[in-house]
C-alpha positions in Angstrom: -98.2 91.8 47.4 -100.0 88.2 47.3 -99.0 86.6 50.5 -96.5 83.1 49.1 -96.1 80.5 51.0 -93.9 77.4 50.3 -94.5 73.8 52.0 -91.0 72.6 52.1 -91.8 69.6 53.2 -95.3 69.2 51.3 -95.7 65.9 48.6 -96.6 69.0 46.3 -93.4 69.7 44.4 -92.6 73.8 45.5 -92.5 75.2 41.6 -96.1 74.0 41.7 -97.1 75.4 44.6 -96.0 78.3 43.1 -97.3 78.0 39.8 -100.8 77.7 41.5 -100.7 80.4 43.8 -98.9 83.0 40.9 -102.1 82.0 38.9 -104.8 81.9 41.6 -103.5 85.7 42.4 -104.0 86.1 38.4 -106.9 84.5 38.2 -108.8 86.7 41.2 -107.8 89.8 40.0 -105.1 90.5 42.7 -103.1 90.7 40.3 -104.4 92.4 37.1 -103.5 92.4 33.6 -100.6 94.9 33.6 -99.3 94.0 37.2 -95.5 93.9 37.5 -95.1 90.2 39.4 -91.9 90.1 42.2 -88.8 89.9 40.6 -86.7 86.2 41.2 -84.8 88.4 43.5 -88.0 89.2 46.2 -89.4 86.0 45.3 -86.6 83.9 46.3 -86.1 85.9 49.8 -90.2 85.4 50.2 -90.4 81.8 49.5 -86.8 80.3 49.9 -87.0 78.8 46.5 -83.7 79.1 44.4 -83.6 81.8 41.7 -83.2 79.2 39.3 -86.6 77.6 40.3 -88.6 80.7 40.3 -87.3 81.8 36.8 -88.5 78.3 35.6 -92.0 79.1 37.3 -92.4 82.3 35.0 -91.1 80.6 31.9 -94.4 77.6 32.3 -96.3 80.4 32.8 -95.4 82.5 30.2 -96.2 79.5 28.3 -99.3 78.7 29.4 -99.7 82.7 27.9 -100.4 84.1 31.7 -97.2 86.1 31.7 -95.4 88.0 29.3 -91.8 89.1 29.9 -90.2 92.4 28.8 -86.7 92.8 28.3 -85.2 94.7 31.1 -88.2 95.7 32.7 -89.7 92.0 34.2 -92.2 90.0 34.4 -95.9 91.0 33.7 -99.2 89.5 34.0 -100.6 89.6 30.3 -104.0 91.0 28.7 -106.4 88.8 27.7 -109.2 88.6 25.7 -110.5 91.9 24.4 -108.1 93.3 27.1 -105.8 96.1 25.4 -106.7 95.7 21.6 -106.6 98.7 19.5 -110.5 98.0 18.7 -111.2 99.1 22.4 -108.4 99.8 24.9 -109.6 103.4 25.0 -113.0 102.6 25.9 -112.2 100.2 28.7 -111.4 100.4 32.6 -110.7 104.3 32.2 -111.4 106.6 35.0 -112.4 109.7 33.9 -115.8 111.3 32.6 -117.8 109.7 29.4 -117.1 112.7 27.5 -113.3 112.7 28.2 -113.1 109.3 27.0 -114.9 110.0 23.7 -112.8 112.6 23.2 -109.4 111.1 23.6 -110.0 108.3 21.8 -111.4 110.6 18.2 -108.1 112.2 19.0 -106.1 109.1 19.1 -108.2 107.6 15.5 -107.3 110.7 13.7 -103.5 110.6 14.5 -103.9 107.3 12.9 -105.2 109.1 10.1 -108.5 108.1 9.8 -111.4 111.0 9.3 -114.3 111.6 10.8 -116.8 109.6 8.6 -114.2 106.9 9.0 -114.6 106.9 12.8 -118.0 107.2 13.0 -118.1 103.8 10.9 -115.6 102.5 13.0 -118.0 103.1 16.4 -120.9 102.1 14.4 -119.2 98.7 13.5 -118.1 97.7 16.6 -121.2 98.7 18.4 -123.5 96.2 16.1 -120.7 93.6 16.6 -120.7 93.5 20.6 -124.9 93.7 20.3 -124.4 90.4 17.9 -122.4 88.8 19.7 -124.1 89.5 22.8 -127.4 87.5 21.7 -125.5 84.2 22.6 -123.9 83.7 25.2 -121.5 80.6 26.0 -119.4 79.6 28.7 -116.6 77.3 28.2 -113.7 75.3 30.5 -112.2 72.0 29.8 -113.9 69.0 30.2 -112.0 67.8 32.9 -112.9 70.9 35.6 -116.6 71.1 33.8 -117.9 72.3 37.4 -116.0 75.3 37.1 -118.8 76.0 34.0 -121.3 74.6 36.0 -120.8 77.1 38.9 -120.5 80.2 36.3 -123.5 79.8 34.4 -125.1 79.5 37.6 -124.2 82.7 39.1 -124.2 84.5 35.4 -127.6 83.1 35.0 -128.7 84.1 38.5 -126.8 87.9 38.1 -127.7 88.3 34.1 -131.0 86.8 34.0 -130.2 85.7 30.0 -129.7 82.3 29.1 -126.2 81.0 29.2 -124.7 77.7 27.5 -121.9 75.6 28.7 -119.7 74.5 26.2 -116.7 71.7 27.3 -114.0 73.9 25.4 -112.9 70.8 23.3 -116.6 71.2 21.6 -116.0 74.7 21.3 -115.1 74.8 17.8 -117.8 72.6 16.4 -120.3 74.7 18.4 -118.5 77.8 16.8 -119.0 76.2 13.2 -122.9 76.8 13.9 -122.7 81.0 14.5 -121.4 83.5 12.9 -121.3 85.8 16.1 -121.1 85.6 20.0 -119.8 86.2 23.4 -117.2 83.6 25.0 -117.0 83.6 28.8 -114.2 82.0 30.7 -111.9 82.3 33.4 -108.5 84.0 32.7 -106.8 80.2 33.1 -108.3 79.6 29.8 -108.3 82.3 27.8 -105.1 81.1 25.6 -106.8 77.7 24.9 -110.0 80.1 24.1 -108.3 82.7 21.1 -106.6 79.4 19.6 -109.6 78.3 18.7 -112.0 81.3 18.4 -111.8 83.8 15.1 -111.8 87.3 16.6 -113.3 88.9 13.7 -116.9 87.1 15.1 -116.4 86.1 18.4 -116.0 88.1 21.4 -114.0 86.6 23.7 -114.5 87.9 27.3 -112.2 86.9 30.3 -113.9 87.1 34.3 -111.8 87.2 37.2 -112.7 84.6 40.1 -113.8 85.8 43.4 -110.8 86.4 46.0 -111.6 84.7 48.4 -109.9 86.2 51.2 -112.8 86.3 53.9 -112.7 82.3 53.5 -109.0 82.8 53.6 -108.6 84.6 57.2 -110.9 82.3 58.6 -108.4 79.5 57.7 -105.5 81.6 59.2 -107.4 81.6 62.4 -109.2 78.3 62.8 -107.4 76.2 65.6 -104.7 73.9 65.2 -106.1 69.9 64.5 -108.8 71.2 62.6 -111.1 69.1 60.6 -111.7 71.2 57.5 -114.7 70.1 55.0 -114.1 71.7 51.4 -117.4 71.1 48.7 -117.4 72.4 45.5 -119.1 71.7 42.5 -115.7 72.0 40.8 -113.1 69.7 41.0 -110.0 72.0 40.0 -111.4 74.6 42.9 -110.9 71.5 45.6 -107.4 70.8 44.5 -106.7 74.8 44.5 -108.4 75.3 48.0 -106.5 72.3 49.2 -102.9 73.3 48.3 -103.7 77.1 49.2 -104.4 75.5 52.6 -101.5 73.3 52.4 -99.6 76.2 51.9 -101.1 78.4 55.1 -101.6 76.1 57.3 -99.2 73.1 56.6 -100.1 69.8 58.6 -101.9 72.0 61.5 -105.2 71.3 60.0 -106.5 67.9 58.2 -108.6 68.7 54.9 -111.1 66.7 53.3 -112.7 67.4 50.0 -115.7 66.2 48.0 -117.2 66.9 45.0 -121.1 67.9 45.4 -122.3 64.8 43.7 -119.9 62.4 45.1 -122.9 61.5 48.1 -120.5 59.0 49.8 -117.8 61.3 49.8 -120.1 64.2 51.3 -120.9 61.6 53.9 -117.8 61.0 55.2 -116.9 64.5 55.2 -119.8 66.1 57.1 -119.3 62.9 59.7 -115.6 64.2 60.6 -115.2 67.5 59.7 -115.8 70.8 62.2 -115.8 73.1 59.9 -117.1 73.2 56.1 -116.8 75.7 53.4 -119.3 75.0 50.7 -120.2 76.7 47.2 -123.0 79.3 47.6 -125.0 77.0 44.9 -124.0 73.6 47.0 -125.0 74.9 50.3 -129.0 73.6 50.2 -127.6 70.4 49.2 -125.0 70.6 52.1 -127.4 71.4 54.8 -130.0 68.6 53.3 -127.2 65.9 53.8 -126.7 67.2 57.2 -130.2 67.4 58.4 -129.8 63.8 57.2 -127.4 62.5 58.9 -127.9 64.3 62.0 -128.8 61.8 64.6 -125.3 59.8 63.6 -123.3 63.0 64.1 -121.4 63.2 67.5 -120.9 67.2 66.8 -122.5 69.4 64.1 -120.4 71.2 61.7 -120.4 74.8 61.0 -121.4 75.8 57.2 -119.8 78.1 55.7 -120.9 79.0 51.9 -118.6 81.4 49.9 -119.7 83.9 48.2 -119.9 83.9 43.9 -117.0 81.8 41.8 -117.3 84.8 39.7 -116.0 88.1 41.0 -118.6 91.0 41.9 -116.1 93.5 39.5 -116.8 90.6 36.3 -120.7 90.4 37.0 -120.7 94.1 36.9 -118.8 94.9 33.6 -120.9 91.9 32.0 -124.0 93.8 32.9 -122.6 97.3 31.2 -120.8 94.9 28.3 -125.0 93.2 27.8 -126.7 96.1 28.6 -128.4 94.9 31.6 -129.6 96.8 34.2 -128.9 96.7 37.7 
């Protein structure tokens, strides 16, 4: 189980510490689409939240379309994305053989009553749809955390070696108006504003899990109390993430300072008062550069610490098989 922790005495409201952490957990994979979340019950003796507060938690986010809830069974984290559709939930995340899986799913077509020249259509189709759709590839958050794209087109750039465009997801649809086919990449907290705009029958929508981040994570549990703590991220909704995570394991036992990448006067004052700093992978040249910079005004150095990819090793992996690129 992810490990909550309320603030109770945080300037961050607790239903929104929980709302982040519920859909950092969501958003890293920890908990995948399918996962049964605590009940209000276990979450209320975890976090000493009311019921009542915990139960409004999963009705935002079964608005935001993160959760879904089922009658008598609870709370569960929703599919996304190409994620359980009848074109494909037989071909995807199944462990057993190639073979097996070919089989079961003719099996499954012809209880549906189709034939066999029907299903053979049917493969045919959807194969030539993903190849379409796989000859552009776009990346797309809102304008407002646009270094979140930034950081994935970097890394699926670096990992894909294909070209890779980064839409603000307000342009989406015009940009859409232009193709008739392609391959939408975005992280699982936008993948409800993504299908509202995209039509499914020509655009593939793909949903990544983030990175977990829980080396980074235990080396927060462990620094020392008083703490100067450096976050730098190209993103600015990863700083305010990383910084009420912190809030919420460490409390007021460490002092954080943030700073965008390209805020220089920002990144000054943090590398001048921090001990520690956790950087992007894709920031960390720029890190070290200010630092070599600023050395001889430094009364100690801080340590650099760059995270490994926004983009979870699992996601860059299945993008390879879904683009057919080799390894």
């Amino acid at each position: 189980m992810f490990n909550f922790r309320i603030q109770a005495d945080s300037h961050i409201s607790p239903s929104q510490q929980l709302i982040d952490q519920i859909q950092f957990a969501i958003a890293s994979g920890q908990y995948p689409p399918g996962h049964r979340l605590p009940s209000t019950r276990q979450l209320a003796q975890i976090t000493n939240l009311h019921r009542n507060t915990i139960s409004k938690v999963y009705r935002q986010l079964e608005k935001k379309g993160l959760v879904e809830s089922i009658t008598g069974s609870g709370i569960y984290v929703k599919s996304q994305g190409d994620e359980g559709t009848k074109k494909n939930k037989y071909l995807v995340g199944l462990e057993s053989s190639q073979a097996d899986i070919i089989k079961r799913t003719i099996d499954q077509l012809l209880e549906q009553g189709n034939n066999l020249e029907q299903i053979k259509q049917l493969f045919f189709e959807e194969i030539e749809w993903r190849l379409r759709c796989s000859a552009l590839i776009l990346v797309t958050v809102p304008k407002v955390d646009i270094g979140a794209g930034q950081l994935m087109v970097l890394e699926l750039e670096q990992a894909l070696l294909v070209p890779t465009q980064l839409v603000p997801l307000e342009e989406l649809n015009h940009i859409l108006t232009q193709t008739t086919s392609a391959t939408v990449v975005t992280s699982r907290y936008f993948v409800p504003q993504v299908l509202e705009i995209v039509s499914p029958e020509s655009i593939r929508v793909i949903p990544i899990d983030i990175y977990d981040y829980k080396k980074e994570l235990t080396i927060i549990r462990q620094l020392s109390k008083n703490t100067n703590l450096g976050i730098v991220s190209l993103s600015g909704g990863i700083l305010r993430v990383a910084e009420i995570l912190i809030h919420s394991l460490r409390g007021d036992e460490i002092n954080t300072i943030t700073a965008t990448i390209h805020d220089q006067r920002k990144l000054n004052h943090l590398i001048r008062f921090t001990d520690v700093i956790m950087c992007d992978r894709n920031c960390s040249t720029l890190v070290k550069k200010t630092l070599q910079k600023l050395q001889s005004d430094l009364i100690r150095i801080p340590k650099i610490i760059a995270t490994n990819n926004y983009i979870s090793e699992k996601s860059i992996q299945l993008l390879k098989k879904e683009l057919e690129i080799s390894n």
